[in-house]
C-alpha positions in Angstrom: 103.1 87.5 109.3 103.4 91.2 107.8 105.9 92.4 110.5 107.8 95.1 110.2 111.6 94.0 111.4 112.8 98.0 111.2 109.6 98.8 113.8 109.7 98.8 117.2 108.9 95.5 119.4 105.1 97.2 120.7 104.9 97.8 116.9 106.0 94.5 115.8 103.6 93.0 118.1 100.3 95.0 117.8 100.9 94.0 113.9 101.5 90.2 114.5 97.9 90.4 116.6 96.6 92.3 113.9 97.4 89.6 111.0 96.6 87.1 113.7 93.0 88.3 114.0 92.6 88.6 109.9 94.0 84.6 109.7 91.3 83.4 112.5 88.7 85.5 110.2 90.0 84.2 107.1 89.6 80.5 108.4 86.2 81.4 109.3 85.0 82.9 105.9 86.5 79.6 104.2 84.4 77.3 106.2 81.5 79.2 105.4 82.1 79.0 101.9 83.2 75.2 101.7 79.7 74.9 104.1 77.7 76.4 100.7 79.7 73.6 98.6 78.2 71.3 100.6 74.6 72.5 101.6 74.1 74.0 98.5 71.4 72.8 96.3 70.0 75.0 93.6 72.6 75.2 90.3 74.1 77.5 88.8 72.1 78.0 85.8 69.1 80.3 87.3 72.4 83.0 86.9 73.1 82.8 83.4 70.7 85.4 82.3 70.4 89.0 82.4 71.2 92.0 79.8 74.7 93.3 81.2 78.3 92.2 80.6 78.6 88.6 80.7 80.7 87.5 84.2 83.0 84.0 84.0 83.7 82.8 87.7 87.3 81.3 88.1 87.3 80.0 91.9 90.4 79.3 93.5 92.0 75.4 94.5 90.0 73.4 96.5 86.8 75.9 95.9 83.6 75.2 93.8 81.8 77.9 92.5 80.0 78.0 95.6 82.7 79.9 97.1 82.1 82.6 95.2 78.3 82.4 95.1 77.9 85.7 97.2 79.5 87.3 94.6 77.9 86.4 92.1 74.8 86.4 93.1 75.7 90.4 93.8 76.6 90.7 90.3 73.3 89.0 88.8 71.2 91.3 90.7 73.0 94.1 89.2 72.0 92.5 85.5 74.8 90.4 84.7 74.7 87.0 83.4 77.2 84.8 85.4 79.0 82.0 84.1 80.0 79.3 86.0 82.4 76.2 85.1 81.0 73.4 86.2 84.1 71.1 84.9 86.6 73.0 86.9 85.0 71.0 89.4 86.9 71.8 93.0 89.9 73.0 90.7 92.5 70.4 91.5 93.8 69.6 88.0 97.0 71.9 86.4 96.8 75.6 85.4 97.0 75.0 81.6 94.1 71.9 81.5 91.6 73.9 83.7 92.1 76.9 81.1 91.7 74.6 78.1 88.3 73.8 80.1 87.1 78.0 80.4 88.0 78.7 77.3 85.8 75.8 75.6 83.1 77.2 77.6 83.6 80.4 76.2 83.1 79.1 72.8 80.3 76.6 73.4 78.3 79.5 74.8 79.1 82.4 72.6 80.1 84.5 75.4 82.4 87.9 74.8 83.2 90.8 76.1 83.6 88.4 79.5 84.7 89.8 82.7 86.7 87.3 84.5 85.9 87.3 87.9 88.6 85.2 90.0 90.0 84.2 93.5 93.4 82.8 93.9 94.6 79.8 91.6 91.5 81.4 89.2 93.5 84.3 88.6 96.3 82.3 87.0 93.9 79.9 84.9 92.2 83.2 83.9 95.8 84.8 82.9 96.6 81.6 81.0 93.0 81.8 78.8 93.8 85.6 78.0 97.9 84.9 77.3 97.9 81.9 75.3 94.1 80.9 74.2 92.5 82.2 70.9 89.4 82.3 73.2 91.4 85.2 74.9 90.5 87.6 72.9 86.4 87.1 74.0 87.8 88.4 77.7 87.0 92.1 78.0 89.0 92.1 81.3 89.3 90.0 84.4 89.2 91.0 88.5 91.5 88.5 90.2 91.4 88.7 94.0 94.1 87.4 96.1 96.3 85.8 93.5 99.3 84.6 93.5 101.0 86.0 90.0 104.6 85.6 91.3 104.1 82.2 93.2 104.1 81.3 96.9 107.4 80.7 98.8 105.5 78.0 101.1 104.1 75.7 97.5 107.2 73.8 97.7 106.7 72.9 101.4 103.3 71.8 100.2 102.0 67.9 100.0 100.5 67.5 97.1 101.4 68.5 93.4 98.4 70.1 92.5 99.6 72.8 95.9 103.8 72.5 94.7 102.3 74.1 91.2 102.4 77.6 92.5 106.1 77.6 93.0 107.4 80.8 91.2 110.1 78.4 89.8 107.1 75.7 87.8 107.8 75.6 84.1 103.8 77.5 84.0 104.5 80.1 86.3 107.7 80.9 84.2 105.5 80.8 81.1 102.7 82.8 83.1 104.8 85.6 84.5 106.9 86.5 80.5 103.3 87.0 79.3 103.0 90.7 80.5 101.2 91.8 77.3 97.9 90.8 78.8 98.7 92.3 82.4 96.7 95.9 81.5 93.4 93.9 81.1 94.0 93.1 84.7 92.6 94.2 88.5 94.6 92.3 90.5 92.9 93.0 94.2 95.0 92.0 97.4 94.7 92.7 101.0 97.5 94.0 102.9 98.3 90.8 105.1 98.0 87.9 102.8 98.5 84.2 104.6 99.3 82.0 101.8 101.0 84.4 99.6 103.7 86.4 101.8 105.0 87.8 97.9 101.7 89.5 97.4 99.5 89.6 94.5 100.7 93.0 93.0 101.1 92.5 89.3 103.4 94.6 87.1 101.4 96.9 84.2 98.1 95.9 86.3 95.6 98.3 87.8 96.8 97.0 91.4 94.2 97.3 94.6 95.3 97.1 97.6 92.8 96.4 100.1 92.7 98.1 103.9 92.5 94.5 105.3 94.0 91.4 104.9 93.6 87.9 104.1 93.5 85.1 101.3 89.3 84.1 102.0 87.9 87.2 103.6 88.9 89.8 101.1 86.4 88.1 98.3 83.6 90.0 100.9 85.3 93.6 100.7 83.0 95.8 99.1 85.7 97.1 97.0 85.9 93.8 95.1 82.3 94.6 93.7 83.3 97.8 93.1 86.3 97.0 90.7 84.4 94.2 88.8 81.2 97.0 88.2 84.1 99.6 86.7 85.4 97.1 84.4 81.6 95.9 83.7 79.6 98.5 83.5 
């Protein structure tokens, strides 16, 4: 947890209860979302239209587009056409593959001038289109909430390779973190207390926004999230 090992023990402990309380809500939030992947039944298409800047969702591992559907839905209300790709599927497969898979979309649809909008592992599939795709240069910008640019300490604790892949040390995330020419076309939005990435998503050359509260789930619902993707939108 964030604690702060110079503070004082009341200190130390009024903050571990704090990032406590933001986890338990964070674990909430995400079973609400994975709920929507599950219940949900009308498709993602009936968001595709509208007059404004177009809007590519990147969700994050393990997450549909569903998990983002609040979002989104925001956004098309607003005007914005909203992209979703259906073949990232629950976004298991590697950082490189999945951004083979956006960026055909961007072609096959026309789209540019996109704003990415992303949450977690999205953020890095996003970077990798913008850094090392042709179709790069149809992104605008991209909002990337609660992303882990520098890694995780805790992926190489994880079971499963598709989890491992966020260790700062993986041969992508090497490749990822040298391309820093595309970093000023980034809002990279983090809360304060982060569970799964203790590094923090703050992002060298990035407009970085750090959010009053914490978490890796619940910070998709800060208004400020909105806020970032209307100023790079609209």
């Amino acid at each position: 947890m964030s604690t702060d090992a110079g503070a004082n023990p009341v200190t130390r402990v009024r903050t571990g209860l704090r990032d406590l309380g933001w986890w338990m809500r964070d674990y909430v939030y995400a079973v609400r979302g994975q709920w929507r992947a599950l219940t949900g039944r009308d498709g993602p298409d009936a968001l595709a239209d509208g007059e404004g800047t177009p809007i590519v969702l990147l969700p994050g591992i393990y997450e549909t587009w569903r998990f983002l559907e609040p979002l989104a839905r925001a956004l098309h209300e607003r005007g914005h056409p909203v992209h979703v790709v259906t073949e990232l599927g629950d976004n298991r497969r590697p950082i490189a593959e999945q951004a083979s898979r956006v960026a055909a979309l961007l072609v096959a649809r026309g789209l540019d001038d996109v704003v990415l909008v992303a949450h977690s592992k999205g953020g890095l599939i996003g970077k990798h289109v913008m850094a090392f795709d042709s179709a790069g240069a149809r992104v605008r910008a991209m909002v990337a909430v609660a992303t882990p640019f520098g890694g995780s300490r805790y992926s190489r604790l994880m079971p499963t390779p598709s989890l491992r892949a966020f260790a700062s040390g993986d041969a992508t995330m090497r490749a990822l973190a040298a391309s820093a020419e595309v970093n000023a076309r980034i809002v990279s939005v983090y809360g304060v207390f982060d569970p799964h990435i203790p590094e923090g998503s703050e992002l060298a050359g990035a407009r970085n926004v750090r959010l009053a509260g914490g978490g890796h789930f619940r910070v998709l619902a800060d208004p400020r999230v909105i806020a970032e993707v209307v100023r790079v939108a609209e």
